[in-house]
SEPADREN-708143 format. One record per residue: residue in three letters; x, z, y of N, C-alpha, C, O in turn; residue number from 1. Coordinates in pm, whole numbers. Atoms other than C-alpha are relative to their C-alpha. Layout:
<pts>
('ALA',(X,Z,Y),(X,Z,Y),(X,Z,Y),(X,Z,Y),NUM),
...
</pts>
This chain:
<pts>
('UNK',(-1,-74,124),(-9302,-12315,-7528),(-70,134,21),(-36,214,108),1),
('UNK',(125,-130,-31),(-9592,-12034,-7555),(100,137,-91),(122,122,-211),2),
('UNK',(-56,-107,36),(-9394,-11690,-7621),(-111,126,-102),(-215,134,-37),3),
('UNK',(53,-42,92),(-9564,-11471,-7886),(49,174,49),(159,220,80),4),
('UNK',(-61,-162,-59),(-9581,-11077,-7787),(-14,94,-116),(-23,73,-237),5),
('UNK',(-31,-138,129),(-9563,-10758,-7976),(-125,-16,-104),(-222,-86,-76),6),
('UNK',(124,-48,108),(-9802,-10665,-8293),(17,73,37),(129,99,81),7),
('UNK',(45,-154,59),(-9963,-10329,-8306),(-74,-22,-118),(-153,-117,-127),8),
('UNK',(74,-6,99),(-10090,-10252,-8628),(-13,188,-53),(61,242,-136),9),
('UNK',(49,-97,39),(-10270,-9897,-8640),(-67,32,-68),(-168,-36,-84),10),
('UNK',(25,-4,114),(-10331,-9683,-8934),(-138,9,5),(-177,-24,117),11),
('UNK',(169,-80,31),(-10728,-9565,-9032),(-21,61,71),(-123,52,138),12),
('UNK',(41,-120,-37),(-10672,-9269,-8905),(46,38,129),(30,152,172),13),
('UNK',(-66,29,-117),(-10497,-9359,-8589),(116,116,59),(156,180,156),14),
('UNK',(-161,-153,-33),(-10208,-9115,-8618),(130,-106,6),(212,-86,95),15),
('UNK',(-138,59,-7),(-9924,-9375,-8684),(-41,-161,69),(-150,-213,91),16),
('UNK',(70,124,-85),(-9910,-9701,-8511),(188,-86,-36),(296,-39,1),17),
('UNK',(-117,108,8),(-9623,-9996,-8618),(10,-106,69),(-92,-176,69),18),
('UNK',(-26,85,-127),(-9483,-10230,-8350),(98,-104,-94),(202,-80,-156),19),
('UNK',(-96,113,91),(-9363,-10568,-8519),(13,-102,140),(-70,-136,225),20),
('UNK',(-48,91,-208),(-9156,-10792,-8191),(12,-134,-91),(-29,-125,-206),21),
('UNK',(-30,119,22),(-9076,-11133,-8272),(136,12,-21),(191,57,79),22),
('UNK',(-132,-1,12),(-8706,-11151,-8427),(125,-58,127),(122,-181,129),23),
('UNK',(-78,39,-88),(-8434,-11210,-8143),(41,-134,-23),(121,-152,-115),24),
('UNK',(-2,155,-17),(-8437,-11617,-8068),(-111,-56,-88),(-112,-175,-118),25),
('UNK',(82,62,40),(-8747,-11629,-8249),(-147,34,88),(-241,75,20),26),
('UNK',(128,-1,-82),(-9038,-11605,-7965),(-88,-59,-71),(-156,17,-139),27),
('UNK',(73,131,27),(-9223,-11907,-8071),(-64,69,-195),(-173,62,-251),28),
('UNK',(87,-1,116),(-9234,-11776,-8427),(-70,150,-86),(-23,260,-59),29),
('UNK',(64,-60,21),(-9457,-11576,-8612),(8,60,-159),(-82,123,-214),30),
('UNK',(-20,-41,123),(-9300,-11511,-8955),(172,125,-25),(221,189,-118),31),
('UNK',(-107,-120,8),(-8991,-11290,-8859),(-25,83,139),(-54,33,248),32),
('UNK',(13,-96,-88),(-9009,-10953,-8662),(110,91,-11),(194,80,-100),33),
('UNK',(-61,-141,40),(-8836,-10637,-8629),(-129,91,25),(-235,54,75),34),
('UNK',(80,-63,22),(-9002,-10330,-8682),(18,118,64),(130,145,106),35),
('UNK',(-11,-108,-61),(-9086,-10010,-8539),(-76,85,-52),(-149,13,-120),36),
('UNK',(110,-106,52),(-9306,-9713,-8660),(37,144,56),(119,227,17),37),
('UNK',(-3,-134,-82),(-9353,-9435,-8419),(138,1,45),(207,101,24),38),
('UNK',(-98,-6,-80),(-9073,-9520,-8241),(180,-6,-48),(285,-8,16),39),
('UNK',(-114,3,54),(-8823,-9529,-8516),(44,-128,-27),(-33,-204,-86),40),
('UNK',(-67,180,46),(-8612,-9872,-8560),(42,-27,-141),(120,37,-212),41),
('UNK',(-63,40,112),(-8562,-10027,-8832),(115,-144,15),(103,-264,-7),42),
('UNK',(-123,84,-85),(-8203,-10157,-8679),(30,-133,-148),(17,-110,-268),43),
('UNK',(-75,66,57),(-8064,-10469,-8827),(-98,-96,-155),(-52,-183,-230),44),
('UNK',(101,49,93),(-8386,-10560,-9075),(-89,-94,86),(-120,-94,205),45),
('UNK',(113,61,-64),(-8622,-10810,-9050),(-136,-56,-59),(-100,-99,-169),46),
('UNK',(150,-58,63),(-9006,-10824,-9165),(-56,-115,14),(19,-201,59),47),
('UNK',(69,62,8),(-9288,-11048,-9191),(-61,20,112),(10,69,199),48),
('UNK',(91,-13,-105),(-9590,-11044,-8934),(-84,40,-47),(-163,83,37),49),
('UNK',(109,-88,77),(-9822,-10902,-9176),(-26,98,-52),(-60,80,-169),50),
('UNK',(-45,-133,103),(-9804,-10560,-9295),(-174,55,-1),(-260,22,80),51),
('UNK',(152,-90,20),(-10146,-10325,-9435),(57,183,-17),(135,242,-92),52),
('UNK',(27,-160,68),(-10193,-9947,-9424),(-101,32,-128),(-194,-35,-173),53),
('UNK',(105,-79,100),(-10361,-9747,-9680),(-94,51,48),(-99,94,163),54),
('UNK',(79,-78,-96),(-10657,-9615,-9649),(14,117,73),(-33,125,187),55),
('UNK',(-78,-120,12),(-10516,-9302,-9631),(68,39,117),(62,151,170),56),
('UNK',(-84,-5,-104),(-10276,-9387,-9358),(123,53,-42),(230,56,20),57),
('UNK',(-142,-43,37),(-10034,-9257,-9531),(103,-91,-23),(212,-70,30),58),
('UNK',(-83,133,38),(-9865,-9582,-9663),(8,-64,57),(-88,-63,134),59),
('UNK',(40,154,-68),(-9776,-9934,-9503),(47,-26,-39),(147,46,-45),60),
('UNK',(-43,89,21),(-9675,-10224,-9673),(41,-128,52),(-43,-218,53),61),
('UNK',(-23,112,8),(-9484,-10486,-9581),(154,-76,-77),(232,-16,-152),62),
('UNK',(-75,43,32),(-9242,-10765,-9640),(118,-12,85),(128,-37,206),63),
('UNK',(-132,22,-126),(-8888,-10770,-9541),(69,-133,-61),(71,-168,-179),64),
('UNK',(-72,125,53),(-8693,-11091,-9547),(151,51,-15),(221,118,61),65),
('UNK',(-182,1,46),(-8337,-11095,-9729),(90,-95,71),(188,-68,140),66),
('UNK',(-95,95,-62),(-8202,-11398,-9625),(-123,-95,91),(-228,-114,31),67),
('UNK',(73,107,-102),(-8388,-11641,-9333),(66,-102,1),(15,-194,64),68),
('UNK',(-67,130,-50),(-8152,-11893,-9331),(-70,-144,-68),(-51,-257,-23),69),
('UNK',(109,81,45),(-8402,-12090,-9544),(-133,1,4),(-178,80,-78),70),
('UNK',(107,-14,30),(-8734,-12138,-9499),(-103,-53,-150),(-219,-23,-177),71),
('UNK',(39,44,131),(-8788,-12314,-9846),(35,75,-74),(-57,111,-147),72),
('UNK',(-2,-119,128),(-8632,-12062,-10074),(58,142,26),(145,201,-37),73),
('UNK',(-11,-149,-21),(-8649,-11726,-9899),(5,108,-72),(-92,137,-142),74),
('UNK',(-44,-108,84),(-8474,-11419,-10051),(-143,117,92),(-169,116,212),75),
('UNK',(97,-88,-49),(-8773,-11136,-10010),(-23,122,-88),(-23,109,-211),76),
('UNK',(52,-86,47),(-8873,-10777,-10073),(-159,66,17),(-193,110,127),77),
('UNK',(123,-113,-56),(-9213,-10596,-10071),(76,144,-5),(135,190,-103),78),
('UNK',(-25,-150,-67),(-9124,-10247,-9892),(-124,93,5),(-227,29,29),79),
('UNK',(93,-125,-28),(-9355,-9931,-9872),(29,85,73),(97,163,6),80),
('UNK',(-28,-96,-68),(-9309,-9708,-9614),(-128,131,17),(-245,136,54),81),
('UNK',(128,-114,-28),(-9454,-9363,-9624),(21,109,135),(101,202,129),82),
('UNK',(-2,-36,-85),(-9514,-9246,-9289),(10,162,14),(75,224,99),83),
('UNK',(31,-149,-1),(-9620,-8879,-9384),(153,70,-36),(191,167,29),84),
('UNK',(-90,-96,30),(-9305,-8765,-9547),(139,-88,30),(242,-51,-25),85),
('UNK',(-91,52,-45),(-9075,-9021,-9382),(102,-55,-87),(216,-9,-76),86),
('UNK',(-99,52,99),(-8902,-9235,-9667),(-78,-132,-31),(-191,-153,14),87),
('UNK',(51,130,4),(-8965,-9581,-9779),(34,-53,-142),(122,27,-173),88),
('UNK',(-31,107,152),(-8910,-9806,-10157),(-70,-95,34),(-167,-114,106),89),
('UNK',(11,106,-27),(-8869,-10109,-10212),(-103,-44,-149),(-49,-35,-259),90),
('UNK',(101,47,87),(-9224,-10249,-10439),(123,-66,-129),(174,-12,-227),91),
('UNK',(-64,95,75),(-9022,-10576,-10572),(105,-84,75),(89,-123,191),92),
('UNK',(-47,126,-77),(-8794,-10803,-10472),(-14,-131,-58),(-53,-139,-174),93),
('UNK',(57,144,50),(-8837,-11190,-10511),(128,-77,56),(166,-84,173),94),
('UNK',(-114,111,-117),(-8534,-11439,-10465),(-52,-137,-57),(-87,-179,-167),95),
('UNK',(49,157,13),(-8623,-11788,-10392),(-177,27,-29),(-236,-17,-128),96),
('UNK',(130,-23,15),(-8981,-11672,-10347),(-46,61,89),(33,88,179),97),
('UNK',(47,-50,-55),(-9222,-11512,-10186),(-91,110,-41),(-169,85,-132),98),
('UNK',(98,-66,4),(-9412,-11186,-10161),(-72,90,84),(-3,152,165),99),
('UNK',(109,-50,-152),(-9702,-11026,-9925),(-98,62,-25),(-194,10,-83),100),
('UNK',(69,-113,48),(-9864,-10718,-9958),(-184,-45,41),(-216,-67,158),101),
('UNK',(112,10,-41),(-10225,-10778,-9948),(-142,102,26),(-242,74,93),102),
('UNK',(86,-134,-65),(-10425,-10421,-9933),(12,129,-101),(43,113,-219),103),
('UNK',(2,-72,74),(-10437,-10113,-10061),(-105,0,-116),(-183,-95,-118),104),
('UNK',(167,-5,47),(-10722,-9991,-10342),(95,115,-95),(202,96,-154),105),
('UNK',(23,-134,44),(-10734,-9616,-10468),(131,18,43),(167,19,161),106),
('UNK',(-155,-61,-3),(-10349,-9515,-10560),(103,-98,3),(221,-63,7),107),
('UNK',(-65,123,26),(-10222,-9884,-10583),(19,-54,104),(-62,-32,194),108),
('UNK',(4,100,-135),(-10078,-10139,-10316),(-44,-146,-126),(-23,-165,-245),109),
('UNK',(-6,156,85),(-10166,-10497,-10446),(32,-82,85),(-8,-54,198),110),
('UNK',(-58,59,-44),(-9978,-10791,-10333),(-1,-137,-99),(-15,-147,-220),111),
('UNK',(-16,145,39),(-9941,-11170,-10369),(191,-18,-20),(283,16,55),112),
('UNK',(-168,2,21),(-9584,-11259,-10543),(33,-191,-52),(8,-229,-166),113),
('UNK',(-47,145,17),(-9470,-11651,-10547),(128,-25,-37),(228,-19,35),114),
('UNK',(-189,66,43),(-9160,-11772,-10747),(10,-149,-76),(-68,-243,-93),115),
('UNK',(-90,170,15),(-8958,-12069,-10865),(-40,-105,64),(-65,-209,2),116),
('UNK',(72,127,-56),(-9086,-12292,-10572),(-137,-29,-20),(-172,-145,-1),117),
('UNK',(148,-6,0),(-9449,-12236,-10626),(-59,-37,-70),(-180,-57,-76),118),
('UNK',(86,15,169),(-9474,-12310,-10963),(-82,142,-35),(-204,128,-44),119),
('UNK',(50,-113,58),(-9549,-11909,-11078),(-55,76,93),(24,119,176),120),
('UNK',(70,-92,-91),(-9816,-11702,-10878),(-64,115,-32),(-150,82,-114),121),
('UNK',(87,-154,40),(-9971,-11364,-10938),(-45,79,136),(-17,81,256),122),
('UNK',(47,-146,-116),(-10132,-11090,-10760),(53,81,-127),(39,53,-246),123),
('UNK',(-61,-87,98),(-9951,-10809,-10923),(-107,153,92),(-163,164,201),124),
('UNK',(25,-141,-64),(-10064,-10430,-10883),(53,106,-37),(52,139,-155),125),
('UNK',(-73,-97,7),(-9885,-10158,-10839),(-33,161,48),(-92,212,144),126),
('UNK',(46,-158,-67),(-9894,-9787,-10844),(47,79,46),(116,144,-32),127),
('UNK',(-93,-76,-60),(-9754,-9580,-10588),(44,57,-53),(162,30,-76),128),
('UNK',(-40,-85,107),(-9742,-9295,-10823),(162,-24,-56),(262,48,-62),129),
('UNK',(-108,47,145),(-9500,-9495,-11058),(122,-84,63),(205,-150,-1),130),
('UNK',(-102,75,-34),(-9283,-9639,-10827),(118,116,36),(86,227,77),131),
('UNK',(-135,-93,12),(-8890,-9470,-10825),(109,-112,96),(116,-235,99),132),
('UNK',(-125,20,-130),(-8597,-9518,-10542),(-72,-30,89),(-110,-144,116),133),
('UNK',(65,-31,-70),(-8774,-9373,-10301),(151,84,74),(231,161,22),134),
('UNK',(-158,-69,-81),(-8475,-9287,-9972),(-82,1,135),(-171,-68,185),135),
('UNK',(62,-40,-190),(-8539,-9126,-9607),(-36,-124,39),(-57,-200,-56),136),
('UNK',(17,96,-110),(-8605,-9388,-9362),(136,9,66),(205,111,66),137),
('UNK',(-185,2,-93),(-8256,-9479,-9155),(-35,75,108),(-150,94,147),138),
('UNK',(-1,-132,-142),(-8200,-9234,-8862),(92,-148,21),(182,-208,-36),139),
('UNK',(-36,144,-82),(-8186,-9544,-8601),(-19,93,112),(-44,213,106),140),
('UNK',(41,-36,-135),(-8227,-9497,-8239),(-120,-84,41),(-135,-199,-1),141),
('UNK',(141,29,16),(-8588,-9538,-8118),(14,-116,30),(99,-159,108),142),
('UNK',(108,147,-66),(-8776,-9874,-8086),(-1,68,176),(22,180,220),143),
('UNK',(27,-11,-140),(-8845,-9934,-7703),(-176,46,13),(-263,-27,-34),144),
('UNK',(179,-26,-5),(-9220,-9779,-7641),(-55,-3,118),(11,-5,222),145),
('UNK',(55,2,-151),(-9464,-9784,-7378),(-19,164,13),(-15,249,-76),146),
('UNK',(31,-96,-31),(-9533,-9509,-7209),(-163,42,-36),(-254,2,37),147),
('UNK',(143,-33,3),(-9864,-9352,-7363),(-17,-24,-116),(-128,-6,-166),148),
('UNK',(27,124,162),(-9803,-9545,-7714),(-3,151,-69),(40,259,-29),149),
('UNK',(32,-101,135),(-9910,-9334,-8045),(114,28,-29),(137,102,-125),150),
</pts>
């Protein structure tokens, strides 16, 4: 069984840098992680393998999973984390669906959103601006880092 190692995914501007591990008993797979960003944990959550910065660097989007215990009708949120002033909101959430941030463009994240079993699909877009419940980031104890990491 081939073991799967850390993501890095650094911003534009190479100031912030997010460490996504493979979820604990999931080596092998490539759709649950935990997360890290500059060293801060995001204890007890668990994420996708795909996340995008802004151009900006200021933003990163990804998805966090609600419930895993299904892989057919996964409870899911799109998350925003803003690195600069240290707080995060949650885009949308999706139950029994799926959704996956797909890039920034100007002031907007845009993202792919899948529901009722893959009958209904959109790319939705959204504007940072206009999004509300916006909360710190959790005061965790750090991610594990290398020595030398961003």
């Amino acid at each position: 069984m081939n073991s799967v190692t850390d993501k890095r995914i650094v911003s534009p501007d190479r100031r912030y840098e997010v460490r996504l591990t493979p979820a604990a008993g999931l080596a092998w797979d490539q759709s649950h992680a935990t997360l890290a960003l500059q060293g801060l944990a995001f204890s007890g959550r668990v994420f996708g393998w795909n996340g995008v910065w802004s151009p900006c660097s200021r933003y990163f989007a990804i998805t966090e999973w609600l419930r895993i215990d299904t892989a057919h009708c996964p409870d899911m949120q799109l998350v925003i984390i803003d690195a600069q002033d240290g707080r995060e909101c949650v885009v949308e959430q999706v139950a029994c669906g799926f959704v996956e941030p797909m890039y920034f463009h100007d002031d907007a994240v845009r993202y792919n959103k899948i529901v009722k079993g893959m009958e209904e699909r959109a790319v939705v877009h959204c504007r940072i601006v206009e999004l509300d419940g916006w909360r710190a980031l959790p005061a965790a104890s750090p991610a594990r880092s290398d020595p030398g990491s961003v």
